[in-house]
C-alpha positions in Angstrom: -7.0 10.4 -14.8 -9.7 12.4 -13.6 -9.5 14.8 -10.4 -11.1 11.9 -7.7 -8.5 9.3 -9.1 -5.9 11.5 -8.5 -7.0 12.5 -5.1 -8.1 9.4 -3.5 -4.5 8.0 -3.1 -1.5 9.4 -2.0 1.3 9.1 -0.3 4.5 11.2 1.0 7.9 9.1 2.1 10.9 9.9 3.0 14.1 7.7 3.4 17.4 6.1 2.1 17.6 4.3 -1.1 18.4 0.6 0.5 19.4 -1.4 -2.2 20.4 -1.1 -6.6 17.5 0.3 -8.8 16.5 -3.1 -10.7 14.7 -2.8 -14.3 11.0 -3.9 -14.0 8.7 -3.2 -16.8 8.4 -1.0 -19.9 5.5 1.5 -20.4 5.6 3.1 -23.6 9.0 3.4 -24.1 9.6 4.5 -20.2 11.5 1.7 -18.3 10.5 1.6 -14.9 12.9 0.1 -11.9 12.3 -0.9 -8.5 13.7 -0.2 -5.7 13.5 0.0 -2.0 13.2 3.1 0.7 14.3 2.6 4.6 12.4 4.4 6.6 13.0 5.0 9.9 9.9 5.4 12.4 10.0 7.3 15.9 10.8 4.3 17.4 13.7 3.9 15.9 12.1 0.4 13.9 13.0 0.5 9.5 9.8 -0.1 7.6 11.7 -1.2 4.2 9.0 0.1 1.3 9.4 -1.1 -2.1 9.1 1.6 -4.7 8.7 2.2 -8.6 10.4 5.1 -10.3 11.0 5.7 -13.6 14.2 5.8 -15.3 13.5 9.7 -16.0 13.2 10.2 -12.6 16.1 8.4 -11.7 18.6 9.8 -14.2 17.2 13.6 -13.7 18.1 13.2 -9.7 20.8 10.7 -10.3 19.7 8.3 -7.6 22.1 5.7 -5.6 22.4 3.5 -2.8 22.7 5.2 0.1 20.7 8.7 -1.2 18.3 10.0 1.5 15.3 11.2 -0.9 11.5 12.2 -0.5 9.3 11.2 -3.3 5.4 12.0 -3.8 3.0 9.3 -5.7 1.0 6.4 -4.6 0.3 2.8 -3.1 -0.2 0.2 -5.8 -1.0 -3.4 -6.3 -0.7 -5.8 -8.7 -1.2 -9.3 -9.1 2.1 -12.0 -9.9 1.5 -15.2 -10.9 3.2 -18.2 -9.7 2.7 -21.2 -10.7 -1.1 -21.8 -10.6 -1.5 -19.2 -7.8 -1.9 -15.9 -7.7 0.4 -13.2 -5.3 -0.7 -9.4 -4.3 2.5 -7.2 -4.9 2.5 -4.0 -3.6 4.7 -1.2 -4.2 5.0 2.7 -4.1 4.4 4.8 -7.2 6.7 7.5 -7.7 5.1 10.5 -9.4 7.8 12.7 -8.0 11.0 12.8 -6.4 11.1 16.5 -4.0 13.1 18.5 -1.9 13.9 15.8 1.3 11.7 16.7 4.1 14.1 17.3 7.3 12.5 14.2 9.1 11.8 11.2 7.7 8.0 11.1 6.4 5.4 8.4 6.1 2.2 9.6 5.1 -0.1 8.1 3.2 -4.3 8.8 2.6 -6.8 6.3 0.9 -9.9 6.8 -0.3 -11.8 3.2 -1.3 -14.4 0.3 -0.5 -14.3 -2.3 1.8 -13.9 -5.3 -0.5 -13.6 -8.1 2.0 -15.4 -8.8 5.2 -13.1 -7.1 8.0 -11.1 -9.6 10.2 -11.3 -8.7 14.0 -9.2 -10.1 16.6 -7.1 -9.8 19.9 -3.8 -10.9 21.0 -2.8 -12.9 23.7 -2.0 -9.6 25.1 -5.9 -8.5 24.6 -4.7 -5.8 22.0 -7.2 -5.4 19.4 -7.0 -5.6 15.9 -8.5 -5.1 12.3 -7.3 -6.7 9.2 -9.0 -5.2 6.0 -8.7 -5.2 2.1 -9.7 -1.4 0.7 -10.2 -1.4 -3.1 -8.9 2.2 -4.6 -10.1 3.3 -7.5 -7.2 4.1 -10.7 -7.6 5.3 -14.0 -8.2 2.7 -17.0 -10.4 1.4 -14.9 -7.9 -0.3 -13.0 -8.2 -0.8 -9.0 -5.3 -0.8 -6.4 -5.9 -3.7 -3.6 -4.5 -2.1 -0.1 -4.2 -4.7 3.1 -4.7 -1.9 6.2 -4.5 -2.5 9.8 -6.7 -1.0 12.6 -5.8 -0.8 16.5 -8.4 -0.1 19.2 -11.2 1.7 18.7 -10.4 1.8 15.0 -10.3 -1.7 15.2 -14.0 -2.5 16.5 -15.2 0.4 14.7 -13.9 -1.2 11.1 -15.4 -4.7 12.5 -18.8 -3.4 12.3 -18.4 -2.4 8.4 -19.7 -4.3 5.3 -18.5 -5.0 2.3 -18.8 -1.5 0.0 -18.7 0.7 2.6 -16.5 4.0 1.0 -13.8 5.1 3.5 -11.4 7.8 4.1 -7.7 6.6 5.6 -5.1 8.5 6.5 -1.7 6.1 7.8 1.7 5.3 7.2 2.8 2.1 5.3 4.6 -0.8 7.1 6.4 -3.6 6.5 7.1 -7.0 8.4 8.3 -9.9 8.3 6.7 -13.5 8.5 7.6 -16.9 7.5 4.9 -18.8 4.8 5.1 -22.9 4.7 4.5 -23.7 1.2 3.2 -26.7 0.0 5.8 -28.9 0.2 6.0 -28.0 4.1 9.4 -26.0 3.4 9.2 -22.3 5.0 10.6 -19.0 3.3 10.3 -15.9 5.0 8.4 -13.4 3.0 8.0 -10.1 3.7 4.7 -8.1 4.3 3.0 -4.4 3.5 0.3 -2.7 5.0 -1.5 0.5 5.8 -1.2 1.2 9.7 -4.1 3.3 10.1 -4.1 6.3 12.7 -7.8 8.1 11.4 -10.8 6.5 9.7 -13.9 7.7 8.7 -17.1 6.6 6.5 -17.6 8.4 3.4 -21.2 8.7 2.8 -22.0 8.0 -1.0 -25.2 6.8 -2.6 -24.7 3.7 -4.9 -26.9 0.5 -5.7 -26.3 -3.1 -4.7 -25.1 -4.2 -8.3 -21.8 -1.3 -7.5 -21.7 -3.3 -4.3 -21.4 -6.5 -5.9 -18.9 -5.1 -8.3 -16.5 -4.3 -5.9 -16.7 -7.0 -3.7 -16.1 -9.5 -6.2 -13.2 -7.7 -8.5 -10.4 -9.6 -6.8 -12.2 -12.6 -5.4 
């Protein structure tokens, strides 16, 4: 993984291990488990974040329910298939587990493309908002999908913006909940993550249409 890749996405959190570190995936002989991270906001509100952490990690700082820990690493998607359909999963890579900050942190800081056409609107309230898909570039040539969020100003700004524009976002991850109908009209609430932006700003870069293309038609 070269220097950009390393750069271009991370993330800081701090918060308490919410529920029992669950085995996920194998990677060369390294199990990975997932788990989740409360962590409380200002306003008092729990933005529950779903994190990865290997079993190194995990036996080396002997982590449990109910821990209040600070880990370093980065926001990742990945695609799980059901049925005929596809989901986007994200989750929070843990590189590192640190020395727990004395508040509880949410930073994170993106550097990718706009992959989708930004989704502008306002609620009943005339608040404005921004819904848009940044593509994050990973080593392997792999890409991390991240769904971000703009208020205000940020908001019209990011409505403006075509697909491959490169951006530099600084935020905190969030997490809500909403109920989906499926196809058999039965409901099941599901649970949502996003990048709440706070600071955006256009990265200039030089690259031709065909990059363009590339990127805004690697996940659709």
């Amino acid at each position: 993984m070269n220097y950009e890749q390393m750069n271009n996405n991370q993330l800081t959190l701090t918060g308490v291990v919410s529920k029992e570190p669950k085995f996920s995936h194998e990677v060369f002989k390294e199990g990975f488990f997932e788990t989740t991270l409360s962590v409380t906001r200002l306003s008092g509100q729990v933005d529950e974040v779903p994190i990865t952490v290997s079993e190194r990690l995990l036996l080396q700082h002997d982590i449990k329910v109910g821990d209040r820990i600070s880990v370093v690493g980065q926001f990742r998607s990945y695609n799980k298939v059901e049925g005929e359909k596809s989901r986007l999963l994200l989750t929070a890579f843990v590189r590192d587990i640190v020395e727990v900050d004395s508040v509880n942190s949410n930073n994170i800081e993106i550097v990718g493309y706009v992959c989708k056409m930004p989704v502008y609107r306002t609620t009943p309230f005339k608040r404005e908002i921004c819904d848009m898909l940044i593509a994050v570039n990973r080593a392997y040539n792999k890409s991390d999908y991240i769904p971000c969020i703009l208020w205000g100003r940020n908001a019209r700004f990011s409505s403006t913006l075509s697909i491959g524009t490169k951006l530099a976002l600084t935020g905190r991850i969030q997490s809500r909940t909403y109920v989906k109908t499926l196809e058999d009209m039965t409901t099941q609430e599901r649970v949502a993550y996003e990048v709440s932006v706070s600071k955006i700003e256009v990265v200039p870069e030089d690259f031709d249409d065909k990059e363009k293309s590339r990127i805004a038609s690697t996940l659709f």
